[in-house]
VEXNU-967100 format. One record per atom (N, C-alpha, C, CB): residue number from 1; residue in one letter; x, y, z. Coordinates in Angstrom, 2 decimals, padded with zeros to 5 digits. Glycine has a CB too. Example, Ala and Ser with C-alpha at 12.3 -4.5 7.8 and 13.67 -1.06 7.14 Angstrom:
SITE   num   residu         X         Y         Z
SITE     1        A    013.19   -005.69    007.80
SITE     1        A    012.30   -004.50    007.80
SITE     1        A    013.20   -003.30    007.80
SITE     1        A    011.31   -004.47    009.05
SITE     2        S    012.85   -002.25    007.08
SITE     2        S    013.67   -001.06    007.14
SITE     2        S    012.90    000.03    007.87
SITE     2        S    014.08   -000.60    005.72
//
This chain:
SITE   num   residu         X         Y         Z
SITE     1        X    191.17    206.87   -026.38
SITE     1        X    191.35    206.06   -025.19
SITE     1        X    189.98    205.58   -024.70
SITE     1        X    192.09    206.86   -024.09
SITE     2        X    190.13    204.38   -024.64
SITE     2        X    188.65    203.30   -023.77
SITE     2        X    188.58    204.17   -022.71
SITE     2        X    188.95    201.33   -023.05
SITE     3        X    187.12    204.28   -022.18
SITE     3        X    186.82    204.16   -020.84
SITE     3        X    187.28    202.52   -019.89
SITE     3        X    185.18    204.45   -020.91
SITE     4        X    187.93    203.35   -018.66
SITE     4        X    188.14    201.64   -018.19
SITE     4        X    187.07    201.03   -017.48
SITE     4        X    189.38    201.39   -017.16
SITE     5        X    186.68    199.94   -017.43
SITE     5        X    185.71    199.10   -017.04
SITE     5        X    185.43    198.97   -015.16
SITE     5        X    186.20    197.70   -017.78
SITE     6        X    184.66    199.05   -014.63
SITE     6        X    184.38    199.00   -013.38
SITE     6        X    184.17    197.63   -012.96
SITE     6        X    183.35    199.79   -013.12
SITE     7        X    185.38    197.27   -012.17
SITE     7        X    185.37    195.68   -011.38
SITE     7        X    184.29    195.14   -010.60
SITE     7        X    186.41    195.57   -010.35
SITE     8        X    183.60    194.73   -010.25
SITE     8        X    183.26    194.02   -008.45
SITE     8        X    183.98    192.50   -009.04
SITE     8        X    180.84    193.82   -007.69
SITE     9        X    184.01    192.87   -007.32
SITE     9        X    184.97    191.56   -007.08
SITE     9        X    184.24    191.04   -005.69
SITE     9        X    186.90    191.99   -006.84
SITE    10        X    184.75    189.68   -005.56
SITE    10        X    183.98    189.08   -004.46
SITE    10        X    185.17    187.81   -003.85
SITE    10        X    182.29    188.39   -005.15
SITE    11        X    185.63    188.08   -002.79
SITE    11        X    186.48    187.24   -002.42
SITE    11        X    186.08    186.16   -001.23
SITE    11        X    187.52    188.01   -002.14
SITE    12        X    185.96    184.92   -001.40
SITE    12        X    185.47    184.17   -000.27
SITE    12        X    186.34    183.35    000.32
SITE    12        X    184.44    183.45   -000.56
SITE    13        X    186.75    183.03    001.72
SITE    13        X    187.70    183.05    002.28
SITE    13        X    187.08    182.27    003.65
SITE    13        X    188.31    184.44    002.28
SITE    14        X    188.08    181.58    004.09
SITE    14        X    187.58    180.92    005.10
SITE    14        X    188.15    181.01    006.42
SITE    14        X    187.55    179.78    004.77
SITE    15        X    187.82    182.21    007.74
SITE    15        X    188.66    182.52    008.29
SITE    15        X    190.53    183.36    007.77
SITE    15        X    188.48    181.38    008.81
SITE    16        X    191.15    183.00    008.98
SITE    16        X    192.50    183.74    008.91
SITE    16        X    193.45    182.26    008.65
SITE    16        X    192.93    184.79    010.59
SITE    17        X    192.79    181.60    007.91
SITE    17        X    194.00    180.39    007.19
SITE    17        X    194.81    180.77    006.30
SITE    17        X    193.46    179.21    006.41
SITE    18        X    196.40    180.40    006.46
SITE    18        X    197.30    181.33    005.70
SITE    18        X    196.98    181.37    004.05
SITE    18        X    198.86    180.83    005.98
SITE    19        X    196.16    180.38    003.50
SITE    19        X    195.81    180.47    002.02
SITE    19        X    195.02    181.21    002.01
SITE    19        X    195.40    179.43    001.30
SITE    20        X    194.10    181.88    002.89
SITE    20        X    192.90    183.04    002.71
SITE    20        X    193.91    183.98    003.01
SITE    20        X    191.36    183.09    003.78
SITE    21        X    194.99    184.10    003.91
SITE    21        X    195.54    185.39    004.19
SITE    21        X    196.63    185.71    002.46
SITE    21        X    196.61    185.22    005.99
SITE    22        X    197.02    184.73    001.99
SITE    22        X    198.16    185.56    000.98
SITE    22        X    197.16    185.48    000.05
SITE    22        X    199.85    184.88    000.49
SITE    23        X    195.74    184.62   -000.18
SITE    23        X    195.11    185.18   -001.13
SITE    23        X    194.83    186.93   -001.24
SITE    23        X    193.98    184.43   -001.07
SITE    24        X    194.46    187.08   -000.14
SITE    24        X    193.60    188.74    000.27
SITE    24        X    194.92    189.25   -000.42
SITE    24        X    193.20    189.43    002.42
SITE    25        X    196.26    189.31    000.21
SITE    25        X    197.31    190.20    000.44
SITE    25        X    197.77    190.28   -001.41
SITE    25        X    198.63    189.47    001.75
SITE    26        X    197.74    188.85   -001.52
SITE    26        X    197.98    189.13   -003.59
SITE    26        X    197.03    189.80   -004.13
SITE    26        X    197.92    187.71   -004.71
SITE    27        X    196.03    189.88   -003.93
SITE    27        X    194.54    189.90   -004.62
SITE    27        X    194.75    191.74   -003.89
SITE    27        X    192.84    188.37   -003.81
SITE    28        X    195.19    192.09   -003.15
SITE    28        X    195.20    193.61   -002.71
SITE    28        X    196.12    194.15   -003.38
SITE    28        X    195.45    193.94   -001.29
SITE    29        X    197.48    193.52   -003.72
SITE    29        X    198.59    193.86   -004.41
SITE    29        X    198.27    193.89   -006.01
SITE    29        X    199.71    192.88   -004.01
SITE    30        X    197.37    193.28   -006.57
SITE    30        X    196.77    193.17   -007.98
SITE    30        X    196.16    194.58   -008.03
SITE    30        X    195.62    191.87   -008.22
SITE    31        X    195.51    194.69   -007.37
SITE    31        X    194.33    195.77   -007.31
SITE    31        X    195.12    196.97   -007.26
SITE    31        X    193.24    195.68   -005.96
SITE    32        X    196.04    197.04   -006.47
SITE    32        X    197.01    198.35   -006.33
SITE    32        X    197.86    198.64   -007.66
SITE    32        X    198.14    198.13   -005.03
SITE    33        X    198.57    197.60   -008.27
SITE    33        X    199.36    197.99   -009.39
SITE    33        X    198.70    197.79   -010.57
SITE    33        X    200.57    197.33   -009.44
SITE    34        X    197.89    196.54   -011.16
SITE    34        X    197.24    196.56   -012.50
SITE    34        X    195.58    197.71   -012.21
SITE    34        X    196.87    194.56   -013.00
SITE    35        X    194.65    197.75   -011.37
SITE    35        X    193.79    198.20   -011.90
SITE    35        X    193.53    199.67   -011.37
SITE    35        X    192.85    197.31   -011.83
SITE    36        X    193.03    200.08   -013.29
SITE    36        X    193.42    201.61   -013.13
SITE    36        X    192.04    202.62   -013.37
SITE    36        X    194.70    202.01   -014.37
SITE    37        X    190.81    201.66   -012.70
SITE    37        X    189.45    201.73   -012.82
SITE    37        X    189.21    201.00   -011.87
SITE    37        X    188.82    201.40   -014.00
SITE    38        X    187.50    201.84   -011.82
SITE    38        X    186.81    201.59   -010.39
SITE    38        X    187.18    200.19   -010.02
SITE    38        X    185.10    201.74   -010.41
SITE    39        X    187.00    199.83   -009.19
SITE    39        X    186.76    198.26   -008.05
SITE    39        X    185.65    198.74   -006.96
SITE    39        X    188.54    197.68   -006.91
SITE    40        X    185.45    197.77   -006.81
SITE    40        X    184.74    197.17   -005.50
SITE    40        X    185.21    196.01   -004.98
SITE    40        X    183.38    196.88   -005.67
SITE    41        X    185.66    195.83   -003.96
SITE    41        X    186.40    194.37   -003.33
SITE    41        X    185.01    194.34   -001.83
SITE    41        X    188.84    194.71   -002.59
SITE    42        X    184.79    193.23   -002.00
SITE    42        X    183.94    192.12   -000.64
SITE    42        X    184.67    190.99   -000.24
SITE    42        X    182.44    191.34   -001.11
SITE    43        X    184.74    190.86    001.28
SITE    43        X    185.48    189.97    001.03
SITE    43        X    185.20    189.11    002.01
SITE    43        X    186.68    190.32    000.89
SITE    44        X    184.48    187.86    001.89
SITE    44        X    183.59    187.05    002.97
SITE    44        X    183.75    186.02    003.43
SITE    44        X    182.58    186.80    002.73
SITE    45        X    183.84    185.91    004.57
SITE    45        X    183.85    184.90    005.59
SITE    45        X    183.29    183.68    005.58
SITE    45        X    183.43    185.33    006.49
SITE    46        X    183.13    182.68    004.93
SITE    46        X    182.26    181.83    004.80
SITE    46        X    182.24    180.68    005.98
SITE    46        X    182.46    181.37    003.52
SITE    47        X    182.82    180.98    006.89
SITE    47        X    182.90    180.65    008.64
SITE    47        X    181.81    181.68    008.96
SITE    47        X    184.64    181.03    009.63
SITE    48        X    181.67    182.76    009.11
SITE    48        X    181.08    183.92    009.75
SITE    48        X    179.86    183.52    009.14
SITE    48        X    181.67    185.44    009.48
SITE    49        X    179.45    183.51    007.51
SITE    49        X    178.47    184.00    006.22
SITE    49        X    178.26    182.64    005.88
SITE    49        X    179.13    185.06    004.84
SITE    50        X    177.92    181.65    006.52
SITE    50        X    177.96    179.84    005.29
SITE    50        X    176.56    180.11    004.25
SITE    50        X    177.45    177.65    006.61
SITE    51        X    175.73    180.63    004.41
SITE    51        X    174.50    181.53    003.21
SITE    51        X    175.23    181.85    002.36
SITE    51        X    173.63    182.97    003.60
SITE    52        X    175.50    182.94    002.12
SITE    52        X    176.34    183.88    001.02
SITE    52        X    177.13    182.96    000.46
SITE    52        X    177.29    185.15    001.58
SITE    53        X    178.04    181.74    000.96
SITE    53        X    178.68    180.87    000.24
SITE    53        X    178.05    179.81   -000.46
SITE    53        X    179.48    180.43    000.92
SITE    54        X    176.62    179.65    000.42
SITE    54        X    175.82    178.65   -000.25
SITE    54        X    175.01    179.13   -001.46
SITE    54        X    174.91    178.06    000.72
SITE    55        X    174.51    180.58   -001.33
SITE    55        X    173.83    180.98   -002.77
SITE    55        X    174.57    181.07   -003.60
SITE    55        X    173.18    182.11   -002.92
SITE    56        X    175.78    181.55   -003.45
SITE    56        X    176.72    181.74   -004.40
SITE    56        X    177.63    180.48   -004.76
SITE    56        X    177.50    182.85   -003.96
SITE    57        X    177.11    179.67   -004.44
SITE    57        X    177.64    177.95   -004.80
SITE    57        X    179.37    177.81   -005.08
SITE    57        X    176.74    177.33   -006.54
SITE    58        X    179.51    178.62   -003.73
SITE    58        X    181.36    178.57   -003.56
SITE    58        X    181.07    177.20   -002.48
SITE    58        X    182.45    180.46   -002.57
SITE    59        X    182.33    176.35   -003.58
SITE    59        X    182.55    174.82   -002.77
SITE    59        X    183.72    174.81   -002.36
SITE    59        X    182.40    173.45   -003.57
SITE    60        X    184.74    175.75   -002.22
SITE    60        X    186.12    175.75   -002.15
SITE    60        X    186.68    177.42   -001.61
SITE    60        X    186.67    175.26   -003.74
SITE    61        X    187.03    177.38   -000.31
SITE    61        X    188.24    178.89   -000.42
SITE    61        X    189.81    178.71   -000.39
SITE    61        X    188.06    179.96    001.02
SITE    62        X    190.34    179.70   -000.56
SITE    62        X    189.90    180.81   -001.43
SITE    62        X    189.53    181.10   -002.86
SITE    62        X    190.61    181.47   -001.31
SITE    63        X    188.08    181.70   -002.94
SITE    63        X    187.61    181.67   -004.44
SITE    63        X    187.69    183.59   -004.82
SITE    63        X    185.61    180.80   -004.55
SITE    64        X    187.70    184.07   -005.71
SITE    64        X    187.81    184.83   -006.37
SITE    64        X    186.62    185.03   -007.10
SITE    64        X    188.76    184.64   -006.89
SITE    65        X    185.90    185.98   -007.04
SITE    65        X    184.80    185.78   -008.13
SITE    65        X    184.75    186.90   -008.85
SITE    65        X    183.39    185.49   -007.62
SITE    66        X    184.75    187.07   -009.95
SITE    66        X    184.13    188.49   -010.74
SITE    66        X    183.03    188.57   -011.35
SITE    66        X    184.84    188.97   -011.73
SITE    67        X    182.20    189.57   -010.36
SITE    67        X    180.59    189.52   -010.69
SITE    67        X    181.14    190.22   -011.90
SITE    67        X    179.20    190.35   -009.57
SITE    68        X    181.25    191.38   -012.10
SITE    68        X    181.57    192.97   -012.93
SITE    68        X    182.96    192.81   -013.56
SITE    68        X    181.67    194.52   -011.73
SITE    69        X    182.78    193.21   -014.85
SITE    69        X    182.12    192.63   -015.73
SITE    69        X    181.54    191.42   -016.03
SITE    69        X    182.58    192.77   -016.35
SITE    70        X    180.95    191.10   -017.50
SITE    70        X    180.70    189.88   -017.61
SITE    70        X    181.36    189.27   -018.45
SITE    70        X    179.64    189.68   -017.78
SITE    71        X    181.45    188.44   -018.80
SITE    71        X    180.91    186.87   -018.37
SITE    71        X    181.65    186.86   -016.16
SITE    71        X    182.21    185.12   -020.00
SITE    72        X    180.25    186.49   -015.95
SITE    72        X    181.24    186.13   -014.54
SITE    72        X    182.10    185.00   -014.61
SITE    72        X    180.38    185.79   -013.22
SITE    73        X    183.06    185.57   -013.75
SITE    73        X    184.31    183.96   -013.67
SITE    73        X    184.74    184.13   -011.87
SITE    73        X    186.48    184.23   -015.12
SITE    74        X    184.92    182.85   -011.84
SITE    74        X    185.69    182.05   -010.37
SITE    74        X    187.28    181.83   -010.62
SITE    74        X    184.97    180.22   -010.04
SITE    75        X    187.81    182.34   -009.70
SITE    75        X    189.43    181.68   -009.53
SITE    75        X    189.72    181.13   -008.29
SITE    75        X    190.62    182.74   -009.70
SITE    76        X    189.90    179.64   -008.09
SITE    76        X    189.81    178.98   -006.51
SITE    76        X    191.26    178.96   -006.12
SITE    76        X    189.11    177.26   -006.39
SITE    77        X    191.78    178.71   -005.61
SITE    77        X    193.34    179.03   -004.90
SITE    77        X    193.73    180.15   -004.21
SITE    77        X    194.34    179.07   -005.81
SITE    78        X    194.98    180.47   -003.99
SITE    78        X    195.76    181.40   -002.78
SITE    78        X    196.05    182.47   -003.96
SITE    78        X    197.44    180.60   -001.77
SITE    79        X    195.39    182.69   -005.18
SITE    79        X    195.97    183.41   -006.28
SITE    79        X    197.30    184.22   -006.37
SITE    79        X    195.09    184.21   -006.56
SITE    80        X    198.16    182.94   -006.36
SITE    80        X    199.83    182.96   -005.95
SITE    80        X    200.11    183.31   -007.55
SITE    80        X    200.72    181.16   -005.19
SITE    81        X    199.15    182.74   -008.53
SITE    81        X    199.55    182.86   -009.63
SITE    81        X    199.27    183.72   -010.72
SITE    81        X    199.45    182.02   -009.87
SITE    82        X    200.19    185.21   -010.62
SITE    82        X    198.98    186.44   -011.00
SITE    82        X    198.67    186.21   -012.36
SITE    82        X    199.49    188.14   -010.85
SITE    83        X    200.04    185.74   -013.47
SITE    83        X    199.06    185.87   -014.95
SITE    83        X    197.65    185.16   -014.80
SITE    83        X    199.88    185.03   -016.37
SITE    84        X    197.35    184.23   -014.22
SITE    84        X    196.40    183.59   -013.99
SITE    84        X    194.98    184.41   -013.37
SITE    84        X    196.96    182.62   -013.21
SITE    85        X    195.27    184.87   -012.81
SITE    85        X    194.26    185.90   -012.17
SITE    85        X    194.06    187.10   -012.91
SITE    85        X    194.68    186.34   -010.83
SITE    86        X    195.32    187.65   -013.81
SITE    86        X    194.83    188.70   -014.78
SITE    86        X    194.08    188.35   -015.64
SITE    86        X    195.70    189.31   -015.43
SITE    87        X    194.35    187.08   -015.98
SITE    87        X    193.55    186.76   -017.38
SITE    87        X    192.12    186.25   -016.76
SITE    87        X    194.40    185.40   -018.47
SITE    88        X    192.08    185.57   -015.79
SITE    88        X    190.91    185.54   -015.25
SITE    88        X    189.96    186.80   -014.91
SITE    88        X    191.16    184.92   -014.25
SITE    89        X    190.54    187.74   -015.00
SITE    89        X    189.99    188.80   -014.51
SITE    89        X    189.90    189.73   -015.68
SITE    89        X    190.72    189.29   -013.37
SITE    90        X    190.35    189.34   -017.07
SITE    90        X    190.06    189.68   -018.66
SITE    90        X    191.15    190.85   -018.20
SITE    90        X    188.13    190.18   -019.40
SITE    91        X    192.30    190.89   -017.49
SITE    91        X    193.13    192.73   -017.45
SITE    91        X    194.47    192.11   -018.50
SITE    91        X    193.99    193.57   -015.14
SITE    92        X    194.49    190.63   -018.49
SITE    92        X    195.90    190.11   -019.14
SITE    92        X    195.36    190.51   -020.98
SITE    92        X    196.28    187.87   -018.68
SITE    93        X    193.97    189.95   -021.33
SITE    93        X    193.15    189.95   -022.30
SITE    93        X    193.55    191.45   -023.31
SITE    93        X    191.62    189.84   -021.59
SITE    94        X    193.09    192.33   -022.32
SITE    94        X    192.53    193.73   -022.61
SITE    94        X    194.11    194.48   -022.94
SITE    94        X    191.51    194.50   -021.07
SITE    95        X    194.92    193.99   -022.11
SITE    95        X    196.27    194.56   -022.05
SITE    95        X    197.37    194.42   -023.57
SITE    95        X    196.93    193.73   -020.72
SITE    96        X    196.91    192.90   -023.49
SITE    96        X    197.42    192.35   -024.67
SITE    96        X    196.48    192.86   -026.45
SITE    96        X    197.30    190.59   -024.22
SITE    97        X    195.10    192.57   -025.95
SITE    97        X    194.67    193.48   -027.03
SITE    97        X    194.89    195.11   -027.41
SITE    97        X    193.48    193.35   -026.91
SITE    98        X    195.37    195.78   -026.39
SITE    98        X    195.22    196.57   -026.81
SITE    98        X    197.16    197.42   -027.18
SITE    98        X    194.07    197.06   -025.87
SITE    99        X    197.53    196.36   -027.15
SITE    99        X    199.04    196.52   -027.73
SITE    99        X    199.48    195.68   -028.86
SITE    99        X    200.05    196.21   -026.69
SITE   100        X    197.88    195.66   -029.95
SITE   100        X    198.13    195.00   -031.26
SITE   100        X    198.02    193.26   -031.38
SITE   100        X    199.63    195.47   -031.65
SITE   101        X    198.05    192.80   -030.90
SITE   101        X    197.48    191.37   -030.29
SITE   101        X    196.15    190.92   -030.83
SITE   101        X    197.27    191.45   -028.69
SITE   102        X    196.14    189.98   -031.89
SITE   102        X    194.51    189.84   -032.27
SITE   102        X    194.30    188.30   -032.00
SITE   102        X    194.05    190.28   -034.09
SITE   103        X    193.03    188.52   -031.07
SITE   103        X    192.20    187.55   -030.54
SITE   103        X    191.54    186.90   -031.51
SITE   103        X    191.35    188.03   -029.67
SITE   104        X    191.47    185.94   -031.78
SITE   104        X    189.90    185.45   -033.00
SITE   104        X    189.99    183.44   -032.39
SITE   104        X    190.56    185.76   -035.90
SITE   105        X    188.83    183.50   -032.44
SITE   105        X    188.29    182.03   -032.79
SITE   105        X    188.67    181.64   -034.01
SITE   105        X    186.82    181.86   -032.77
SITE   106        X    188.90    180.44   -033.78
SITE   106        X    189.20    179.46   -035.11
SITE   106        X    187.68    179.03   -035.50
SITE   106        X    190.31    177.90   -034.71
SITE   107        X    187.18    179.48   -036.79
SITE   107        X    185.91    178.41   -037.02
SITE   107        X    186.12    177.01   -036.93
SITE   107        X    185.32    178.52   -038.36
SITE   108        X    184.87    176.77   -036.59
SITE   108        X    184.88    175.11   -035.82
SITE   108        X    185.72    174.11   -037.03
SITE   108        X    182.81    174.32   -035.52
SITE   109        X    185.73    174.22   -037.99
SITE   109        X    186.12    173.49   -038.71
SITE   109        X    187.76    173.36   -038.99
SITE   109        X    185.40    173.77   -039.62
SITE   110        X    188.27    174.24   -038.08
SITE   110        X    189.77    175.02   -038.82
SITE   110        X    190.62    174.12   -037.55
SITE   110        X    189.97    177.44   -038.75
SITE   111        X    190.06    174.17   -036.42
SITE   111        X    190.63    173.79   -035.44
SITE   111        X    191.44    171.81   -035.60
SITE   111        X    189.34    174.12   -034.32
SITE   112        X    192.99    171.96   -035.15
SITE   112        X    193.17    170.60   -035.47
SITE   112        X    192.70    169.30   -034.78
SITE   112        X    194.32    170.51   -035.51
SITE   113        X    192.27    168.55   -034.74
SITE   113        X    191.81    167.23   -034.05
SITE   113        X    193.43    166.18   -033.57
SITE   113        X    190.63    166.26   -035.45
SITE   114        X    193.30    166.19   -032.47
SITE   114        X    194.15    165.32   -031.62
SITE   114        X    193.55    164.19   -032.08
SITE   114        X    194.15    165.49   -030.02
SITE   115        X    192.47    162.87   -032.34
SITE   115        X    191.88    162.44   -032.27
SITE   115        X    191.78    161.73   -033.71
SITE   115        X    191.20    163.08   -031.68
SITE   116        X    192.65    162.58   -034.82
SITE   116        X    193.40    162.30   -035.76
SITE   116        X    194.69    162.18   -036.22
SITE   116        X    193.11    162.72   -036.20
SITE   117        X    195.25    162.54   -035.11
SITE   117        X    196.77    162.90   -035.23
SITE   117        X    196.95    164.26   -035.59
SITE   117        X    197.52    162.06   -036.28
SITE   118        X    195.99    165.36   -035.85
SITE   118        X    196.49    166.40   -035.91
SITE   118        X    197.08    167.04   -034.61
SITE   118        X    195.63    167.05   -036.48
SITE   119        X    198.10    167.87   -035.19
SITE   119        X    198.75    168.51   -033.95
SITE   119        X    198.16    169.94   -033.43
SITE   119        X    200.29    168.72   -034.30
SITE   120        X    198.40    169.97   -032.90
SITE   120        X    198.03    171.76   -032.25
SITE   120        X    199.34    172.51   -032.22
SITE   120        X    197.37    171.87   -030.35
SITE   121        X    199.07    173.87   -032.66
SITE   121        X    200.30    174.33   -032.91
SITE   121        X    200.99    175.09   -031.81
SITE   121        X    200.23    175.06   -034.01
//
């Protein structure tokens, strides 16, 4: 058995607007049933904090960010849409890999071209 991976998370939010409120409330409900390793949740005001939104070059709330792990990734919306946020958050990834599921890149050459009429499968 993997060690499980330790989250931070960073949620930016703009005030008590109902798309910052069911973001928090999904984004709390994620956290409670899929993750089964550390977190850290922040979760910032960018009314209160407009800095913290400006270094962190959030142009839109509600954003989602995952510093921890890496690659970092952004999810902007009310994250109404959880496969979307699992996989953003690599837990849809990890879940699926690890119930026999193989991931691979196509070498560049293998991939079909729209642009020829090839199809995608």
């Amino acid at each position: 058995m993997t060690p499980r991976k330790t989250y931070i998370l960073k949620l930016y939010v703009a005030g008590n607007t109902p798309n910052s409120m069911r973001a928090l409330k999904t984004l709390r409900n994620i956290l409670e049933t899929e993750f089964r390793g550390v977190y850290a949740l922040k979760v910032i005001d960018v009314l209160k904090n407009p800095q913290l939104a400006e270094e962190d070059k959030i142009l839109a709330t509600p954003t989602l960010a995952k510093i921890l792990p890496p690659p970092v990734r952004r999810i902007i919306g009310d994250l109404s849409d959880r496969e979307r946020v699992l996989i953003g958050l690599d837990l849809l990834y990890d879940e699926l890999s690890e119930e026999g599921f193989d991931f691979e890149e196509a070498p560049p050459g293998d991939a079909p071209d729209p642009a020829e009429g090839g199809a995608i499968p």
